[in-house]
N, C-alpha and C positions, 0 to 999 in steps of 0.2 A: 504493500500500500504506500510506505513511506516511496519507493522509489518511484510511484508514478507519480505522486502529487510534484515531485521535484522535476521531473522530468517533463509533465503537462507544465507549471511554472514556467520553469525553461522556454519550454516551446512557445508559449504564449506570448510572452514578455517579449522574447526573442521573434518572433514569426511577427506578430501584429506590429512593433514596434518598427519592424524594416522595411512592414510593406509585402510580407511574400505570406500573410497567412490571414484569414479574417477572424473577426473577430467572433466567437461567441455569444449569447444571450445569456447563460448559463451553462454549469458543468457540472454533475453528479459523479461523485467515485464511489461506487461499492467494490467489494470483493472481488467479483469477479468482468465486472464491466463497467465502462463508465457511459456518460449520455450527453453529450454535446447538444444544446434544443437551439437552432437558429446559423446550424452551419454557414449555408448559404445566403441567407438572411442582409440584403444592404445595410450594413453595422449602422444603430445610431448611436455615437461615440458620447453624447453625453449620459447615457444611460449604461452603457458599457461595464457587465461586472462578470469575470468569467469564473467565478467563486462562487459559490451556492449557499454559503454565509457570511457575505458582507467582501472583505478585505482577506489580502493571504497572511498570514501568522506573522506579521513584524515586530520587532523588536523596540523595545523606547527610543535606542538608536533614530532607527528607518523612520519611524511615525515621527518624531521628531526635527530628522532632515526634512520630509517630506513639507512638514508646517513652515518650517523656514525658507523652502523654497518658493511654498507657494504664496507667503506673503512677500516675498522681496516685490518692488515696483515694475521690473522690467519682467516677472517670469508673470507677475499675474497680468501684464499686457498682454501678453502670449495666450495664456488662457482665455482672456475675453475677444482674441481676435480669433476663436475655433479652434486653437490647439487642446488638445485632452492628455490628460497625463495618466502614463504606463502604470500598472501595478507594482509595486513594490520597488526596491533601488537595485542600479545597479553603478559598476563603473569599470574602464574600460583598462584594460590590466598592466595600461603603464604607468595609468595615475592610481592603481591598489598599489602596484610599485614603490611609486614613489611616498605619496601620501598617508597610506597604512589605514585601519582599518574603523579611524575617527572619522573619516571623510565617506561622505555617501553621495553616489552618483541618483540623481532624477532626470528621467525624460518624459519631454513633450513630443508631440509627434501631431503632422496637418501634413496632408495629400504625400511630395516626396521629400517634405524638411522635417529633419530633428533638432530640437534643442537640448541638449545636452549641459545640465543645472550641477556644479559640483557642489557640495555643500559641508562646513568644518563646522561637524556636531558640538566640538569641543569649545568654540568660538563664535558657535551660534550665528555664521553667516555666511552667506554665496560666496565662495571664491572664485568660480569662473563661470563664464555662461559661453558654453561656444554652439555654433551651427554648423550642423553638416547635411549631406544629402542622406537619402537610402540610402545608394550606393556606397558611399564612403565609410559608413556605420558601416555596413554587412562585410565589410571587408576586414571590421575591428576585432579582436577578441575580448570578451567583455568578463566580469565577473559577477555574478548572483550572489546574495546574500538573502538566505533560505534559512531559519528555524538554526541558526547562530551558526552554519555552515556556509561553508562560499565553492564555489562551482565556478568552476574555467569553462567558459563555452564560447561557441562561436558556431556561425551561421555561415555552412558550408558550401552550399548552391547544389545543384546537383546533375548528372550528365544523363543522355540518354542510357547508358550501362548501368546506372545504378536507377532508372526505371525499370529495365530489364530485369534486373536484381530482386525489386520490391515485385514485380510480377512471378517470378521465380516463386519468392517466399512466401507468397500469398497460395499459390498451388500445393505448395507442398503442406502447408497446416491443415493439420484437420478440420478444425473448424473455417476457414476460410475457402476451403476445397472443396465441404459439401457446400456453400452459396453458392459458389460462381457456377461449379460444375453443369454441365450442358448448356451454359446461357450468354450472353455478350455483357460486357461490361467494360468501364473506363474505370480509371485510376487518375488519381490528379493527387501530386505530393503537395501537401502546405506548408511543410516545411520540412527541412533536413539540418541538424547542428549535431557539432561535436561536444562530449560533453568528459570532463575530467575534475573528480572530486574526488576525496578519503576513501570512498565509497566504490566509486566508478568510473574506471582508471578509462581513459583513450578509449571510449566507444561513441558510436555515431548512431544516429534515432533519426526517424522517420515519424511525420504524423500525414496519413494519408486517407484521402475520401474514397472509397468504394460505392460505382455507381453501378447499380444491377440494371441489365435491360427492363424489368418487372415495376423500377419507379423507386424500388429499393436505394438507399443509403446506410452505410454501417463508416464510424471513423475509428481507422485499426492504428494501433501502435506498433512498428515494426524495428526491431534491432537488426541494423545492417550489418554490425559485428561479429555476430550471432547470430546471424540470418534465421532471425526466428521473429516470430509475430510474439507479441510477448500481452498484449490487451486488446481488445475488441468491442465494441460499445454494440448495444442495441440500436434496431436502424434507427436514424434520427429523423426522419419525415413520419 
């Protein structure tokens, strides 16, 4: 359980924030599956929570940068001009480098710009506010701070081989084997990152939508590592 909630986190923050994954309505985790309601759905970002109770587990930290960011003058400009801010902090792994683990990264995010809000918890204010595009974010390697853990991730693109791959892996599961089998369907990845913590050394994750000819929809979590399906949600329409 703990590894998906981290790894959907990840994906999320990661995917929605660069542009290559939409957003959610809500998200359910049980045991054995979880339920994405609003896959497809044209995201309305001020209502935007992909948590099923409120906020993800932050720390006085994180809650704390997050307030100081959004009152500074120039980031709540940003906000009232339609930018929406990402769940939880992150920061990108040469300012965890250098600045250590006082300092929390906040992003905003509108159409292909991000702003990127550093913030010194300890000092109680913005140190830096830069812009960059998508592009130039998804080329960052960033760090997550998760339930007093941090997570090296980054958002790796993906080629047609590692479609081929995710179609591979989908066959070969049993339970992904018996849907598809005898019928046509698409596959559309939303996102692909590498992910490296205490935990979960140098593997790469997949969050992919499965479209069944029949109108069906199912969104699987697949480990490209481990070329294994590893969660599976009930269909989401």
């Amino acid at each position: 359980m703990k590894r998906i909630l981290i790894i959907f986190l990840v994906l999320t923050i990661v995917g929605i924030a660069i542009g290559v994954m939409k957003p959610f309505d809500s998200v359910l985790v049980e045991d054995d599956i979880f339920i994405a309601h609003g896959f497809e759905d044209k995201p309305n970002t001020t209502e935007f929570n992909p948590y099923p109770q409120g906020n993800p587990a932050l720390s006085d930290d994180q809650n704390r940068a997050i307030e100081i960011a959004v009152s500074n003058e120039t980031v709540s400009g940003y906000l009232s001009e339609g930018y929406w801010l990402a769940p939880g902090t992150m920061l990108l792994k040469e300012d965890f480098e250098e600045y250590g683990e006082n300092f929390k990264g906040v992003l905003l995010a509108k159409n292909e710009t991000l702003i990127y809000v550093i913030v010194d918890v300890k000092e109680n204010k913005v140190k830096m506010i830069q812009n960059y595009t998508t592009f130039e974010f998804k080329a960052k390697t960033m760090v997550v701070e998760q339930n007093g853990e941090y997570s090296e991730i980054k958002a790796t693109g993906f080629t047609d081989n590692d479609v081929k791959t995710v179609r591979e892996i989908l066959s070969n599961d049993q339970k992904t084997a018996q849907i598809i089998k005898n019928k046509n369907y698409n596959i559309t990845i939303q996102d692909m990152v590498y992910l490296n913590n205490r935990n979960i050394q140098n593997a790469t994750y997949a969050m992919v939508l499965l479209d069944i000819e029949d109108g069906s929809k199912y969104v699987v979590m697949v480990d490209i590592t481990e070329r294994k399906v590893f969660k599976m949600g009930r269909p989401v329409n």
